[in-house]
C-alpha positions, -999 to +999 in steps of 0.1 A: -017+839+348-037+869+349-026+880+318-032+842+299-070+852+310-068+886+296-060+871+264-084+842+262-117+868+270-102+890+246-103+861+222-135+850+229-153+883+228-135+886+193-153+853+184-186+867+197-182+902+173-179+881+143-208+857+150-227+892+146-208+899+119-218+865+103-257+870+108-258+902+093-240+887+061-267+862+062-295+888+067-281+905+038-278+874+015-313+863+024-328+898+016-309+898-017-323+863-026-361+878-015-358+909-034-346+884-067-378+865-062-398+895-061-385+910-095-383+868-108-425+871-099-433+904-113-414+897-143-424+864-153-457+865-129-482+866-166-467+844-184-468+816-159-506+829-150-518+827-187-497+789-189-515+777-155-546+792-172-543+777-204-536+741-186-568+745-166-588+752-190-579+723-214-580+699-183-612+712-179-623+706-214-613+670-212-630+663-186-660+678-196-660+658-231-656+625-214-684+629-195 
């Protein structure tokens, strides 16, 4: 009997180690995904200003003739 224990909280602290195991995976695959957004942004960051820019300004420029 005493033994059947041994096992099962051997078991469950081997279920516990790879919880850990599992959040630092995640850690690491939410970093990754962050530091691709970053680069995505610094790349791309001008070219999407200038469009958004561009937009404004001829929104702007209706508006402003219609009234």
């Amino acid at each position: 009997m005493i033994q059947y224990l041994t096992i099962m909280l051997q078991a469950q602290k081997a279920k516990m180690d790879e919880r850990g195991a599992s959040a630092v995976e995640y850690g690491l695959l939410v970093a990754g995904i962050a530091a691709v957004i970053v680069v995505a942004v610094f790349a791309f960051g001008d070219v999407v200003k200038d469009i958004f820019s561009g937009t404004s300004s001829k929104i702007t420029a209706s508006t402003s003739a219609r009234s």
